[in-house]
Structure formats: C-alpha cells, structure tokens
Backbone as numpy.savetxt, mean C-alpha at the origin, in Angstrom:
# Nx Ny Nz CAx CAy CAz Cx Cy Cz
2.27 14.86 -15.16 2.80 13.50 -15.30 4.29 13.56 -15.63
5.13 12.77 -14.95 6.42 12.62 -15.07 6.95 11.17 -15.30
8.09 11.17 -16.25 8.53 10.00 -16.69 9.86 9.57 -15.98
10.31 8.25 -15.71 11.25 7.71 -15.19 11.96 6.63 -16.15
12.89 6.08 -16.92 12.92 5.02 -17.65 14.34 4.72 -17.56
14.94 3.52 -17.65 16.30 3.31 -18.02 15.99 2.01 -19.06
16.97 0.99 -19.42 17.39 0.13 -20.76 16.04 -1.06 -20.47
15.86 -0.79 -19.16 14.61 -2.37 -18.72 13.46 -1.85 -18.44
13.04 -0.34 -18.04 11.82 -0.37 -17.05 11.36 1.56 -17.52
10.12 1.58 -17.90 9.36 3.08 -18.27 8.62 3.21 -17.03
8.67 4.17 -16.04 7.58 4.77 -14.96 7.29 5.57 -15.84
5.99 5.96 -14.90 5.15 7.41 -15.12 4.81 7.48 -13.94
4.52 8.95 -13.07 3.94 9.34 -12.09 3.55 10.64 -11.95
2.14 10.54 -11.10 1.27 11.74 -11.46 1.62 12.99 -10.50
1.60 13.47 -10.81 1.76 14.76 -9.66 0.52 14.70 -8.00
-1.02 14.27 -8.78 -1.91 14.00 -7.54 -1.22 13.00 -6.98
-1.35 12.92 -5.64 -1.11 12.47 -4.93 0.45 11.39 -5.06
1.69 11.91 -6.09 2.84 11.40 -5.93 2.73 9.83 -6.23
1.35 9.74 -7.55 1.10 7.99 -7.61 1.65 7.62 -8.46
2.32 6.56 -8.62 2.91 5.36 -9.47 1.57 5.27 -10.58
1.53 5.55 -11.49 0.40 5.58 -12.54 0.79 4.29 -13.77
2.23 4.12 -14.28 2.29 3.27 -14.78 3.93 2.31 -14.79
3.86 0.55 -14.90 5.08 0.32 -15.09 5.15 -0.04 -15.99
6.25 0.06 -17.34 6.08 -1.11 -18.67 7.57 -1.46 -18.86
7.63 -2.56 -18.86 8.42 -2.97 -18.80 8.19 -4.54 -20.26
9.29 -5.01 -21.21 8.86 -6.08 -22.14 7.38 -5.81 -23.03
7.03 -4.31 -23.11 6.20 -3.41 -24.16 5.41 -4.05 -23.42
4.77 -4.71 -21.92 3.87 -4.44 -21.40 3.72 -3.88 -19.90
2.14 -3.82 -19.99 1.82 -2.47 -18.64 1.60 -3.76 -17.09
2.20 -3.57 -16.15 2.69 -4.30 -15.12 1.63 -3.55 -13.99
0.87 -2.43 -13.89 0.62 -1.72 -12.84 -0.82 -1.39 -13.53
-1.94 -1.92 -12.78 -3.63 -1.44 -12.86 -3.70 -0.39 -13.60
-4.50 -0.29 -14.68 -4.45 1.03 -15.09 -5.98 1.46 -14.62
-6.59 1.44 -13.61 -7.39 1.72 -12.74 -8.92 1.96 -13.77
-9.00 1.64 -14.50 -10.62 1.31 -14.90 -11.54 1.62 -13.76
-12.47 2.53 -13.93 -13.62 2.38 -12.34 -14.12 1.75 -12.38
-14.56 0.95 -13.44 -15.43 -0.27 -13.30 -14.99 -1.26 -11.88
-13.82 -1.48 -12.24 -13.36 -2.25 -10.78 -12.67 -1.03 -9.56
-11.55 -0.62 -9.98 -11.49 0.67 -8.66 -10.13 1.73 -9.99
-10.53 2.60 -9.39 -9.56 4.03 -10.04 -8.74 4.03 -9.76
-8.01 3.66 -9.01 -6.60 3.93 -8.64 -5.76 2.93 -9.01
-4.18 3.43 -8.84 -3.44 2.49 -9.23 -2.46 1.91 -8.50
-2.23 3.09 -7.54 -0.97 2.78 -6.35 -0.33 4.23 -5.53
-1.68 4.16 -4.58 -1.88 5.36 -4.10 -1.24 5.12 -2.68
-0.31 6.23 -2.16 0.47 6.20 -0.72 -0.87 6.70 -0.06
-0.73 5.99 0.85 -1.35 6.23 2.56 -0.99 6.99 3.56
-1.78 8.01 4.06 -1.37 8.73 4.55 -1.95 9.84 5.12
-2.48 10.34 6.55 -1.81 9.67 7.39 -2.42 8.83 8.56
-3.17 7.70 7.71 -3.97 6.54 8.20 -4.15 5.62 7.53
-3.96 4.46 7.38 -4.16 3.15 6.47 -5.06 2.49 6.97
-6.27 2.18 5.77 -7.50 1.84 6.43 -8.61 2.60 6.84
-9.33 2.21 7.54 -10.31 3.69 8.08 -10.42 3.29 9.48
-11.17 4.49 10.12 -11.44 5.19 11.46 -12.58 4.57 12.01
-12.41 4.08 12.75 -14.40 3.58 13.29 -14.60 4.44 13.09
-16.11 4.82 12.27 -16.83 5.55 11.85 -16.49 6.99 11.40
-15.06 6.83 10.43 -14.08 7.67 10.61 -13.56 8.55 11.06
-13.50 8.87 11.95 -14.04 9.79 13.22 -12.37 9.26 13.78
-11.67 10.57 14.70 -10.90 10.27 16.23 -10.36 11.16 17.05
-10.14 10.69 17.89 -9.99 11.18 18.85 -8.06 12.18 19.21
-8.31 13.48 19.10 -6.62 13.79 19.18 -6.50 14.21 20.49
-5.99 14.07 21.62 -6.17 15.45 23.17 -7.38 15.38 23.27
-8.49 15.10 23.82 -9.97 15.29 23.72 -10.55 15.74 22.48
-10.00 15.85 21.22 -10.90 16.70 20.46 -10.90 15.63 19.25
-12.15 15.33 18.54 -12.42 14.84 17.43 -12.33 15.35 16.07
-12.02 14.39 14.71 -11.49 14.83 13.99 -12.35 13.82 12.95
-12.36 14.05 11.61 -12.97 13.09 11.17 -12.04 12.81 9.90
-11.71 11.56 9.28 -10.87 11.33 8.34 -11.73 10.65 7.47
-11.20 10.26 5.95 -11.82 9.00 5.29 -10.56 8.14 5.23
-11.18 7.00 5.07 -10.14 5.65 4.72 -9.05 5.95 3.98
-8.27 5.74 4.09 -6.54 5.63 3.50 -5.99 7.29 3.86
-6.79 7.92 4.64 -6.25 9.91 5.06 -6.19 10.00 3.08
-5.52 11.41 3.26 -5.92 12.51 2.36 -4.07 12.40 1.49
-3.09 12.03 1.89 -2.22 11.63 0.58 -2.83 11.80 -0.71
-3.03 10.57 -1.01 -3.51 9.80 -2.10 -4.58 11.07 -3.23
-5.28 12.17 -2.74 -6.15 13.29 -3.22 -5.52 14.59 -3.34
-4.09 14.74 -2.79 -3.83 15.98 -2.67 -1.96 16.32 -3.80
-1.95 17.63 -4.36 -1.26 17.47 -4.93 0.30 17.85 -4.42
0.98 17.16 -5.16 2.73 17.03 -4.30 3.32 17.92 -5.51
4.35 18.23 -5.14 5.43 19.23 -5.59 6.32 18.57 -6.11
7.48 18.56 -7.18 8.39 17.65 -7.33 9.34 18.34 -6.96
10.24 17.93 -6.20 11.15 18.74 -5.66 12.83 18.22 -6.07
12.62 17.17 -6.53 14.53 17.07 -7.13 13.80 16.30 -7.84
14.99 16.01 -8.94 14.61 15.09 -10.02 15.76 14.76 -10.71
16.66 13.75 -11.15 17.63 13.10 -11.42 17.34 11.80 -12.95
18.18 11.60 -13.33 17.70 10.69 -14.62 17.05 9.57 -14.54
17.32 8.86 -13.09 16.69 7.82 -12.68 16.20 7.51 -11.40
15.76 8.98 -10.68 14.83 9.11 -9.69 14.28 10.79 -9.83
13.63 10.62 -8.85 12.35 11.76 -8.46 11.72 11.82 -7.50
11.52 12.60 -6.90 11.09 12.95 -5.17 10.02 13.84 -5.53
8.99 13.99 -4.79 7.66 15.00 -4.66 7.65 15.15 -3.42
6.81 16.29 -2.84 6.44 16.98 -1.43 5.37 17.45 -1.37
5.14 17.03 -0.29 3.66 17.63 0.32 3.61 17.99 1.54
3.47 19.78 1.57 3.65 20.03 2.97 2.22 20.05 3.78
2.46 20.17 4.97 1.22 20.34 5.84 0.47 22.03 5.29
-1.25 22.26 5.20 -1.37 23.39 4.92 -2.62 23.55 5.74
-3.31 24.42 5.52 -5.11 24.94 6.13 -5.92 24.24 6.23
-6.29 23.08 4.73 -6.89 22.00 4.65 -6.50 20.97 5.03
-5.26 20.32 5.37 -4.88 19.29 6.09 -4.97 19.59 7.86
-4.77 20.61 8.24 -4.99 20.70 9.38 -6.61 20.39 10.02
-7.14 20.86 9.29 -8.67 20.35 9.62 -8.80 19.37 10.05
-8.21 18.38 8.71 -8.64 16.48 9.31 -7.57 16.00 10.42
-6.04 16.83 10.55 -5.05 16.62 11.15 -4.13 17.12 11.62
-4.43 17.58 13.09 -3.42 18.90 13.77 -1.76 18.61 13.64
-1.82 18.41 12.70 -0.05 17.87 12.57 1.12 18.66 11.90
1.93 19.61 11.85 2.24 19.97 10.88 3.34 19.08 10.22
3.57 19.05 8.88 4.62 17.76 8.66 4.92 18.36 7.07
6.07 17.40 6.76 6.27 17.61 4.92 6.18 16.05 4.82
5.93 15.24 3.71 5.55 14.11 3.13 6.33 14.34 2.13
7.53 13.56 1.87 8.58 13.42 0.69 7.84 11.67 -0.16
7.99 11.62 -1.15 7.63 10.57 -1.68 8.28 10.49 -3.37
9.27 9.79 -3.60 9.91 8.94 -3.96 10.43 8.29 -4.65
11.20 8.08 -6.26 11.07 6.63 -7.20 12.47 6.83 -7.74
13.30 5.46 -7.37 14.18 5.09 -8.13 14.22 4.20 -8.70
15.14 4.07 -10.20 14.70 2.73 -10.61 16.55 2.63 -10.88
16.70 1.16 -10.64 18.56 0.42 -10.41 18.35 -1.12 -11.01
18.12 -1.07 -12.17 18.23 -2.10 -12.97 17.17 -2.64 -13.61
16.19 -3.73 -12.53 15.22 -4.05 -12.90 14.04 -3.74 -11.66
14.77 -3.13 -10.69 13.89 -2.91 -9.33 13.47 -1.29 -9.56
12.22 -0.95 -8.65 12.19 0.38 -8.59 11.84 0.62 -7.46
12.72 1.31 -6.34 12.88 1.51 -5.23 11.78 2.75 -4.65
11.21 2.58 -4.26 9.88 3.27 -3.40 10.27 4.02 -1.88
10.59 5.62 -1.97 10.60 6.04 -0.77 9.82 6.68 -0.21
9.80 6.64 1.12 8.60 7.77 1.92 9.83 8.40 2.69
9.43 9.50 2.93 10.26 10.36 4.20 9.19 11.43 4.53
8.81 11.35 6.16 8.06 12.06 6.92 8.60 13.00 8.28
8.71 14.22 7.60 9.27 15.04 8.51 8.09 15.73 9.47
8.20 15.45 11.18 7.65 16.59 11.87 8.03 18.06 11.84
7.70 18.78 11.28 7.44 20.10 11.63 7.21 21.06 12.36
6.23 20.56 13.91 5.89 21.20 14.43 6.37 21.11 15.83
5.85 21.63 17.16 7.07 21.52 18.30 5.91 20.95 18.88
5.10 19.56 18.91 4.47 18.57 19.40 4.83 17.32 18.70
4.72 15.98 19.69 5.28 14.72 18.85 4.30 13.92 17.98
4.42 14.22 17.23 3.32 13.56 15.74 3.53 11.84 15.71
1.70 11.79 15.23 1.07 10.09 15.27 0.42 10.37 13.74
1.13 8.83 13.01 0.48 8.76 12.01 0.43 7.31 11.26
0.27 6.71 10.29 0.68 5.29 9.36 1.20 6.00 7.98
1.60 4.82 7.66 2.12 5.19 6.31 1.79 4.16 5.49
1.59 4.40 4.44 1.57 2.33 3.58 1.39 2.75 2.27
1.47 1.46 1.61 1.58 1.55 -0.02 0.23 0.62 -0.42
-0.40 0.65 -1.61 -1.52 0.29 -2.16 -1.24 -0.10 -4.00
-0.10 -0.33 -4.37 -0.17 -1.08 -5.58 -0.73 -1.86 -5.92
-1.25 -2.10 -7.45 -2.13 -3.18 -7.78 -1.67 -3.35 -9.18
-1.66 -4.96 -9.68 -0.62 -5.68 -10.54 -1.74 -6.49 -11.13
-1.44 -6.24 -12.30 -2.28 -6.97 -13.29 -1.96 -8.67 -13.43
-3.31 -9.87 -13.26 -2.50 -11.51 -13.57 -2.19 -11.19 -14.93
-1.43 -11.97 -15.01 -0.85 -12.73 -16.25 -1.92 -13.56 -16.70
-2.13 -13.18 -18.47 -2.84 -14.07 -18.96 -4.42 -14.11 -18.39
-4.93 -13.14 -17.91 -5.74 -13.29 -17.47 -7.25 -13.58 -18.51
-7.80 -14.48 -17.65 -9.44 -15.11 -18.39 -10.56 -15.38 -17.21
-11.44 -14.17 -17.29 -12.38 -14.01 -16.54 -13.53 -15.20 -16.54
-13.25 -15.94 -17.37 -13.95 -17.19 -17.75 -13.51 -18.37 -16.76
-12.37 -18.22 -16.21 -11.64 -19.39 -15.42 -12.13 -19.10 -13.94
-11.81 -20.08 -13.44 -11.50 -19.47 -11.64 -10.13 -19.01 -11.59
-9.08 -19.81 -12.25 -7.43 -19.54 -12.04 -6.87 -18.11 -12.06
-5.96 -17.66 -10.94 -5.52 -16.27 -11.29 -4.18 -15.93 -11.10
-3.59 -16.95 -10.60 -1.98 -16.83 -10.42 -1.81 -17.80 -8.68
-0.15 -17.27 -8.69 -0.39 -17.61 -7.53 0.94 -16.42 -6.59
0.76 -16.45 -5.18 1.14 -15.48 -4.54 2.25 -16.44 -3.75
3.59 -16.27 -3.43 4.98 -17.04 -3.60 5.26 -16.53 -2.01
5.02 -17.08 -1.09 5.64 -16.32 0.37 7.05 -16.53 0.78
7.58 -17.48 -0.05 9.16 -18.48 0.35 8.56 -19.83 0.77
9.53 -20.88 0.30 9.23 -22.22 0.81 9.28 -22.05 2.13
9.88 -21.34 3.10 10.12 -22.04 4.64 9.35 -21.45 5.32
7.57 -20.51 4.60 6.78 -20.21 5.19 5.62 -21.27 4.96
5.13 -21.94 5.69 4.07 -22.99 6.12 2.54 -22.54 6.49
2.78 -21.45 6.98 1.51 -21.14 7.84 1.58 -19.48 7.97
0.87 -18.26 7.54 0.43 -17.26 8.24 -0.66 -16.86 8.89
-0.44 -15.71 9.83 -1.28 -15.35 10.43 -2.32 -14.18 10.18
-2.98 -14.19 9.81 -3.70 -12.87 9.34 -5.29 -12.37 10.12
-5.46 -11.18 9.89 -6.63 -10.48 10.12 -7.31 -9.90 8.96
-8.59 -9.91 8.93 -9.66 -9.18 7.80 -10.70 -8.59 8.47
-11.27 -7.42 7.48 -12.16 -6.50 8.00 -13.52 -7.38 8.44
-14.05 -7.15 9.62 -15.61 -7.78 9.79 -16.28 -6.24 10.36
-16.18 -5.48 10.31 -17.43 -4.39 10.55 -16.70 -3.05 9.99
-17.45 -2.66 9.03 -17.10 -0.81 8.33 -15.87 -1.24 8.78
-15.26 -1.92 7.73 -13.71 -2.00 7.34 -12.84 -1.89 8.89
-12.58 -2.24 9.76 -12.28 -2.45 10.90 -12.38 -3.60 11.32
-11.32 -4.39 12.03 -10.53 -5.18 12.34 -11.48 -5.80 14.14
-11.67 -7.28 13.85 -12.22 -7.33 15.51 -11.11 -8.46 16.02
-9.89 -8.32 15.74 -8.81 -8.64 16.52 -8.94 -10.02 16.81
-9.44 -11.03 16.14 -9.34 -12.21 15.79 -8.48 -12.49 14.88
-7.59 -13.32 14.83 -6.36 -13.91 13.81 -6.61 -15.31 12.87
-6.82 -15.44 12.08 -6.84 -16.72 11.17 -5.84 -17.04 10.72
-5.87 -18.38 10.48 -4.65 -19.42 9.78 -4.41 -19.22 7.93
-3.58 -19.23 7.63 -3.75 -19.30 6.46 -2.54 -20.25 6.18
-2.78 -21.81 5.64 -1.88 -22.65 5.31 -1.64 -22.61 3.76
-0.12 -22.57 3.57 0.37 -22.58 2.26 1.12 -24.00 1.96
1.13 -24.20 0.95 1.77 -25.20 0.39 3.10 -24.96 -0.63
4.44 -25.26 0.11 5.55 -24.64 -0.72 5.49 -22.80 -0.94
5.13 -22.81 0.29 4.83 -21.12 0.45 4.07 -20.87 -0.55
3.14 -21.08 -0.99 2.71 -20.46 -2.21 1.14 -20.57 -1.86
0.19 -19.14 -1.96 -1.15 -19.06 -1.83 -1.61 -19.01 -3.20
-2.22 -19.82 -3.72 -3.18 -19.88 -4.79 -4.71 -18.88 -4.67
-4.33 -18.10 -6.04 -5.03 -17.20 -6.55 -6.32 -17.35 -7.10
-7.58 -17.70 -6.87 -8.84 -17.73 -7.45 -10.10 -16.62 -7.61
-10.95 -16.61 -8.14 -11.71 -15.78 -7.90 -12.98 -15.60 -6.74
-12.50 -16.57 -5.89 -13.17 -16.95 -4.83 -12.01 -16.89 -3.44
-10.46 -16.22 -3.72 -9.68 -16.07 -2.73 -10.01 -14.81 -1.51
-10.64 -13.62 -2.75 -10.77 -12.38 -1.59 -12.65 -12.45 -1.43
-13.08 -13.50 -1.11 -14.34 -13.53 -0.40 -14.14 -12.98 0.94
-12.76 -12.80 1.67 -12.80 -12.03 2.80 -12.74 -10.70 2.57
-12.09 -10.47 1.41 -12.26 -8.90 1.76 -10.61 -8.80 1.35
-9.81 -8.66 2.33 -8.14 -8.33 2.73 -7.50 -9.51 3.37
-6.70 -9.78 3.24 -5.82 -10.69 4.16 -4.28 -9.94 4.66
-4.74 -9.39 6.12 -3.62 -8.29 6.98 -2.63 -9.32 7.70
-1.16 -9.40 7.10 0.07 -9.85 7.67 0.50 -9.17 8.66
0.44 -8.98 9.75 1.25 -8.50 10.92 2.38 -8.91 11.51
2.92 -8.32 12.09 4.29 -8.89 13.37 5.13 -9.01 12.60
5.59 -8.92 11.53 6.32 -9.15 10.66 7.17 -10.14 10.31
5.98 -11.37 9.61 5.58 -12.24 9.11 6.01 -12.82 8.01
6.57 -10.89 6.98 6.63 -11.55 5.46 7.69 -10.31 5.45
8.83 -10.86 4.33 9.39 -9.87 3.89 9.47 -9.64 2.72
8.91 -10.67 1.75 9.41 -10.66 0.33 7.70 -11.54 -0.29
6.88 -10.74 -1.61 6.23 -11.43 -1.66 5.96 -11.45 -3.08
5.93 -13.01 -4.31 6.57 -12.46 -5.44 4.86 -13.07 -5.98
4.48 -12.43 -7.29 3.28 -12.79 -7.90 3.96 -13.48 -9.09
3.11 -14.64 -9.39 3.39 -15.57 -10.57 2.12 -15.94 -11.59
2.32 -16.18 -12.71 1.13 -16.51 -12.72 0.89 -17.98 -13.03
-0.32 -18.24 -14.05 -0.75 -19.24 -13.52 0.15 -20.79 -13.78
1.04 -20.61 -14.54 2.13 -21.84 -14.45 3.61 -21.70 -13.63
2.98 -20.77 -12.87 4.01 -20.50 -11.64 5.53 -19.71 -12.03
5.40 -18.98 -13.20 6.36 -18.28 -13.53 6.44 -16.86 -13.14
7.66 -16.34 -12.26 7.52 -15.05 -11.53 7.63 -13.92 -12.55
6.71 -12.95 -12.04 7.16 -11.89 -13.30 7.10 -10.44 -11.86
6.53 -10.55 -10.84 6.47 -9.19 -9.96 6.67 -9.61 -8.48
7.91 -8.77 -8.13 8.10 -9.16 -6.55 8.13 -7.77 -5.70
7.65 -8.18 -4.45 8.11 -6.99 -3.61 8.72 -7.07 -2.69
9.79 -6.37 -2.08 10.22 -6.69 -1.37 10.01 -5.15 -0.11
9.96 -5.64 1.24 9.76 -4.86 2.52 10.09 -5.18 3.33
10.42 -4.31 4.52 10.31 -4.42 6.04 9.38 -3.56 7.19
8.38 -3.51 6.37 7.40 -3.47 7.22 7.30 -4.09 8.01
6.09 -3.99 9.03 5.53 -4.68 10.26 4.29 -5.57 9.35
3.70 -5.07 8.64 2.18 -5.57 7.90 2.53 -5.71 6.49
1.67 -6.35 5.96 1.81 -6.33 4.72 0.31 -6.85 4.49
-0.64 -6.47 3.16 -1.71 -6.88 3.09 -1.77 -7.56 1.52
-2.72 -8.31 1.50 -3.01 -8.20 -0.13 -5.07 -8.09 -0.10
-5.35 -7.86 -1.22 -6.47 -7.10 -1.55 -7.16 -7.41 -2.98
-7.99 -8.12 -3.33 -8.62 -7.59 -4.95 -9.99 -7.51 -4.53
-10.81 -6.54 -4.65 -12.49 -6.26 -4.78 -13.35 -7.62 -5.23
-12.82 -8.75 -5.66 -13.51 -9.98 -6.68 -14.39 -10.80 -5.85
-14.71 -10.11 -4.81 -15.79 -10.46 -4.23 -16.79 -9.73 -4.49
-16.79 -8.20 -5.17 -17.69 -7.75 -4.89 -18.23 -7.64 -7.46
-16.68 -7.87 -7.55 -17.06 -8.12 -9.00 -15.74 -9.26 -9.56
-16.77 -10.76 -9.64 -14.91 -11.60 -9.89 -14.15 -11.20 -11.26
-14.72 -10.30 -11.96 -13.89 -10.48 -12.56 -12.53 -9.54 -12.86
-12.89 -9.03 -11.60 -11.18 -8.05 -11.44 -10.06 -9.09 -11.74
-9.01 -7.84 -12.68 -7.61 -8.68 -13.14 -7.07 -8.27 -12.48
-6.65 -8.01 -11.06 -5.81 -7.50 -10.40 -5.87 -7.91 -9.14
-4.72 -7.86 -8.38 -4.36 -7.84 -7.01 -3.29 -6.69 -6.40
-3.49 -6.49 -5.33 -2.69 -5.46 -4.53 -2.23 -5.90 -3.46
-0.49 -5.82 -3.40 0.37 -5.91 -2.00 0.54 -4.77 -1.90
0.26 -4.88 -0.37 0.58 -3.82 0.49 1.12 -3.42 1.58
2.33 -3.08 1.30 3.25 -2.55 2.69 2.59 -2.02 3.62
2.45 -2.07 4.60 2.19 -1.40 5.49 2.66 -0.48 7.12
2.80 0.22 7.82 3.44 0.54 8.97 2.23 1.39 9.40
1.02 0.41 9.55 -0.02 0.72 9.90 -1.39 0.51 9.63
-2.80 0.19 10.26 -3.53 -0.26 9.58 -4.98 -0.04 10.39
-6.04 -0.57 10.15 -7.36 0.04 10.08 -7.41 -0.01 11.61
-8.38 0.44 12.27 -8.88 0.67 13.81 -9.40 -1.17 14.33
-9.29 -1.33 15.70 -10.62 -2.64 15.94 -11.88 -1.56 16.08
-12.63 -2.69 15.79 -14.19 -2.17 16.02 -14.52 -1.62 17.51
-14.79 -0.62 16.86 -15.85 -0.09 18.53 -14.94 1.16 18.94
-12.90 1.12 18.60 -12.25 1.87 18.77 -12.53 3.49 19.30
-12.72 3.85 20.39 -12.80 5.50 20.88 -11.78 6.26 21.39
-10.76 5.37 21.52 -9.73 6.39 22.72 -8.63 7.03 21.79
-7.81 7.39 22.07 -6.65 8.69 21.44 -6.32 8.07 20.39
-5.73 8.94 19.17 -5.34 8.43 18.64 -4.08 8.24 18.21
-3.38 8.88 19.38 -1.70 8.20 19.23 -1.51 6.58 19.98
-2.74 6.01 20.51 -3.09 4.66 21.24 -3.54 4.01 20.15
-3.44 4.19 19.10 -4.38 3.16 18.29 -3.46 2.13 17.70
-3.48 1.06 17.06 -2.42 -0.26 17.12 -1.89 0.26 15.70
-0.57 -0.13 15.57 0.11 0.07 14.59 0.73 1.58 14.41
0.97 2.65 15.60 0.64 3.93 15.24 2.43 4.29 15.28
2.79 4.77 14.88 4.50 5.84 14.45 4.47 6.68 15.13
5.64 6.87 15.60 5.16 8.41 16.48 6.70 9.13 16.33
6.63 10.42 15.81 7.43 11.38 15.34 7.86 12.36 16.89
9.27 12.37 16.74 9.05 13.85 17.99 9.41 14.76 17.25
9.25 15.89 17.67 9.46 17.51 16.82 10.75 17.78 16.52
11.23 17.80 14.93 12.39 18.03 13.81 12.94 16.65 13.49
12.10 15.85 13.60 12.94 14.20 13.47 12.00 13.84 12.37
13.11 12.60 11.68 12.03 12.23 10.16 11.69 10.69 10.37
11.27 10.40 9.87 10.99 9.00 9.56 11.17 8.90 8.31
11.63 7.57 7.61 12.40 6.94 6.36 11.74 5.88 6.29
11.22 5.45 5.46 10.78 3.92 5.30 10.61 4.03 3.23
10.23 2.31 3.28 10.05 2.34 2.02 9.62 1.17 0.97
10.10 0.75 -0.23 9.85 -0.48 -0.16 10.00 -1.27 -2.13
10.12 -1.97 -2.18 10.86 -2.11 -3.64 10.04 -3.04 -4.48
9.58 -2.77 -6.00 9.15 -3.47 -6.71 9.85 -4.10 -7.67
10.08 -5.36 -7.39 11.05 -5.94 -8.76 10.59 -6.56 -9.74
11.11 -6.57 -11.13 10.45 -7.09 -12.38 11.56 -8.38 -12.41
10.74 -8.96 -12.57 11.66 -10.51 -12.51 11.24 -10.96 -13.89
10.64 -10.72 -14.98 11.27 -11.30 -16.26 11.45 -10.60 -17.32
12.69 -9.56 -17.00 13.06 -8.69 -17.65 14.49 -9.35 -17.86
C-alpha cells in the first residue's frame, strides 16, 4: 500500500492490481471501502476487456481464448515504477499467465496525480510485440452517497449539465451482454435522480460520446464528487437491485465495453475495440474532482 497526499486530498493505493483503495479528503472517506457484503472492490482498472465475453470465451485468428468479466488487471500485481511527492505510476508487464487468456505482449502503466483538489488518473498501454494488439480499457470507481439512510428511497442525484435533456443508453439483458437496443433516459435540468429502485436495470452504458463531465450530489443537491473524461462510454452501476441497500454508486469511464449477445467472430471486430500497432502506446485517462474541499 502506497500513500499520495497534499494540503486537500490523502490517496492510498494497493499494489494488486494498481487500485485506488482510498480517498479522504475533509477527515472523510469519498471512495467504497468495498465491504463484500455488497461488492469488494473499490476502483479496479479494466483490462484487457470491460465487461464480459459471451460466455466468456473469444475468438483471436481462429483460436479461442477464455477470459472473465473486466480481463485480469484488476487480480494481478503491478510494480511501482516512479514515484514523486504527488504522483505514482505502477506496471504490469505481459508474462506466461497472461498470455494464456491473451496472446498479446504489452506493459500496462497505471497512474495517480493529485493538483489541488483533482486527482488525475492515467493509463498508458504499450504494444510490445511485432503483431497489432486489440484490447478496452476502463475505470470502475465507486463513491459513497452522502448522508446515506437505507431506510429512505432517496440517494443523491447524478448532475449531466443543464444542456443535456435526453441520453442514450444500453443495459445488460443476457449473461451481462448487451442486445444492441438503445433506451431514452430523460433528465430534468440534466440531473438523474438517485433511488433505490434506479439500478433495477442493472448498468446504464453512455456511448458515442454523450457525456463528458459527470458530478454526484447528494440529496439536497450539493456537489461533493465529479468526474471528468473523454471517453467514448461512460457507465454508472450500483448492485441495489440485487441488495437496496448499497451506499454506493460507480462512474465509469470507459474505451470499451461488454460483447452483444450471441457475439462469435474475432475479437479485434468486437464494438468498442482499440487497436495498438507494434511499439506504439496508447494514453488515455481520466480525473476525479473533490468539489467541497
């Protein structure tokens, strides 16, 4: 475990899998502290699949491969490789056991600066090998409501910008996979209201790039957590369908995301997919701001 802190904001991050484990910021904790009762994790990178595989299973050149949901990031341990007073980088290179689930060779750099009250989130994905590499990348944070009372329906509310009216989204309908139907989702003053009856779908997947900035408030509409991205996707997520009384929600960047149903063919064809050519990196990333600090 490694610490990050300046005059506004304390990280911690774990060495498994290069995770954001805690934020505190105003002597309180801003980031899930992953209880299994509702889910273990806290803000695990994706990698190198967001979502899961029809039947996790795919297809590389004719040959099959089998993955689990969110790839193997998130389980495997990273290296810290620079470290500075107010950032820190980890690595994870390609090895014996990653090749199994993924003929790829690659290094996975991952990331944390903090510049005031924001803490800047990087990925950098280097190909390695002398074939052109397919993969996703995405983030999975999860943020505690404000004030939360499992006794209420109320849980905050989710802030898209006033001059968003209407998004478009997708949710899982079969073994977490996507059947490429789009729903409406109307906001009022950009703002989606938070209940414990909101993730009866499951996920709500932003595509086309829809959203760039998405701030959590709670329930008298005062901002305390924003994110900001340029992703293509962005998701949000709480389990409170399956137990309401999770205190948490998760935005999620994304540059990539689960299979449609039935999905068999290659898997550099699959929707949302990156594609690396041999000694070239990819950079992406994405920023959490504390807004009442």
């Amino acid at each position: 475990m490694r610490t990050l802190s300046n005059d506004k904001i304390t990280l911690q991050i774990a060495d498994k899998g290069a995770e954001l484990v805690s934020i505190v910021a105003n002597e309180t904790e801003y980031l899930w502290q992953a209880d299994p009762q509702f889910w273990a994790r806290h803000s695990p990178v994706l990698f190198p699949i967001v979502g899961r595989l029809w039947d996790n299973k795919y297809r590389n050149d004719g040959v099959w491969y089998e993955m689990k949901q969110h790839g193997f990031a998130r389980d495997s341990e990273f290296q810290p490789v620079y470290e500075e007073e107010n950032a820190l980088i980890y690595a994870l290179e390609s090895n014996e056991e990653t090749m199994k689930q993924y003929p790829f060779p690659f290094v996975l750099q991952i990331g944390y600066r903090l510049k005031e009250n924001r803490i800047e989130v990087m990925w950098t994905v280097e190909n390695t090998g002398n074939k052109e590499m397919h993969f996703q990348i995405g983030a999975h944070p999860a943020f505690y409501y404000r004030k939360f009372d499992p006794a209420t329906d109320e849980r905050g509310f989710l802030d898209f910008g006033t001059e968003i009216k209407t998004l478009e989204y997708l949710s899982p309908t079969e073994k977490g996979c996507v059947s490429g139907k789009h729903r409406t989702l109307h906001l009022k003053d950009g703002l989606m209201e938070l209940t414990r009856r909101t993730f009866d779908c499951d996920t709500y997947m932003f595509d086309n790039h829809q959203v760039r900035k998405i701030t959590l408030k709670d329930k008298e509409l005062r901002p305390y957590i924003s994110l900001e991205f340029s992703s293509p996707l962005v998701a949000i997520w709480s389990p409170s369908a399956v137990n309401p009384k999770v205190p948490f929600v998760c935005i999620e960047p994304w540059y990539g995301r689960c299979d449609q149903v039935g999905y068999r063919g290659e898997f550099k064809d699959r929707e949302w997919m990156q594609h690396l050519s041999p000694g070239k990196n990819f950079s992406a990333g994405y920023s959490i701001i504390i807004e009442d600090v």
